[in-house]
C-alpha positions in Angstrom: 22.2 -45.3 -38.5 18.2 -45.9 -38.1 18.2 -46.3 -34.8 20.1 -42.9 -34.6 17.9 -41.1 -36.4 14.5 -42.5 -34.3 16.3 -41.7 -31.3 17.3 -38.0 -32.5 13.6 -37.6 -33.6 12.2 -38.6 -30.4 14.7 -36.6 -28.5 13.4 -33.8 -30.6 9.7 -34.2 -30.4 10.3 -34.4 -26.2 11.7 -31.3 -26.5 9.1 -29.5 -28.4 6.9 -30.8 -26.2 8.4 -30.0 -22.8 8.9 -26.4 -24.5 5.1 -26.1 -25.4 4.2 -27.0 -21.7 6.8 -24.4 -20.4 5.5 -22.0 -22.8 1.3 -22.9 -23.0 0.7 -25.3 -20.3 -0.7 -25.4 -17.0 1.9 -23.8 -14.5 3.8 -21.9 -17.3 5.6 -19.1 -17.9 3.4 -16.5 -18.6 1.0 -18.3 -15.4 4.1 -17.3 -13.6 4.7 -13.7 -14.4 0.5 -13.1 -13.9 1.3 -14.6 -10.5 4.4 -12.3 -9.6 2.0 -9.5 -10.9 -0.4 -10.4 -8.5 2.0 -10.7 -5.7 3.4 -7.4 -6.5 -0.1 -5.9 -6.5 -1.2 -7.1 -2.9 2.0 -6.2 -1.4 1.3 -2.7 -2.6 -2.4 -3.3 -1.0 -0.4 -4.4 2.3 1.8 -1.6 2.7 -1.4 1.3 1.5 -2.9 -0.4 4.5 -0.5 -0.7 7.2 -0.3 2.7 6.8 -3.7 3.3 7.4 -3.4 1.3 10.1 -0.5 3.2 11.9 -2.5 6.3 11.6 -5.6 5.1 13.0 -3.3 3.6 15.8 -1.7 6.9 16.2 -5.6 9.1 16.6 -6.4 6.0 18.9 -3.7 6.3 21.0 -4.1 10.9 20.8 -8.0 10.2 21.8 -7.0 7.5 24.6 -4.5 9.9 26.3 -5.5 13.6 25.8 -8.6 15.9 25.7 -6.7 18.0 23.2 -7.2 15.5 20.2 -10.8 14.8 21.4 -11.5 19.0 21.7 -9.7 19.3 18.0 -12.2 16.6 16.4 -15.6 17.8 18.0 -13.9 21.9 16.4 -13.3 20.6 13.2 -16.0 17.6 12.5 -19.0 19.0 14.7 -18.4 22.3 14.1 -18.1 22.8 18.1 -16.9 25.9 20.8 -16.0 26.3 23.7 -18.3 28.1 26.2 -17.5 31.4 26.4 -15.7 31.6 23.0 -17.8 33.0 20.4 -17.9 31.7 16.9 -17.5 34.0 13.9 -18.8 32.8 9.9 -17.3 34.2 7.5 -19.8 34.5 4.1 -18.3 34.7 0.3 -19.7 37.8 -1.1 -21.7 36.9 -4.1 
């Protein structure tokens, strides 16, 4: 009967051991859900930039093979024409 009850009490303080390790300890739990977090977070980073990426790819690939993208960046970023074409500014009245 002695013996049982040492052995129950052990039993029982492993197990509220093991259980404050799950719970508290190195490699636990809560480390575990911070992790999948984290993993969760960088795959949304990974798919923001393979997007980016594709649409760099795609303006590569318009400015390797045409002079159409190439004329439509130096209109709209550097504010170029074409000669003979003659460029018209519209002012906002005050």
């Amino acid at each position: 009967m002695l013996r049982d009850k040492w052995v129950n009490i052990l039993l029982v303080t492993c197990f509220i051991l093991l259980q404050a390790r799950l719970w508290f300890g190195k490699h636990s739990v809560p480390d575990y859900q911070n992790l999948t977090d984290k993993v969760a977070q960088q795959a949304q980073q990974n798919a923001n930039l393979t997007q980016r990426n594709a649409l760099l790819k795609a303006d590569i690939e318009d400015l390797t093979l045409g002079m159409d993208a190439i004329e439509e960046r130096a209109r709209s970023e550097l504010g170029l024409i074409k000669q003979g074409e003659t460029f018209y500014r519209i002012l906002p009245s005050d």
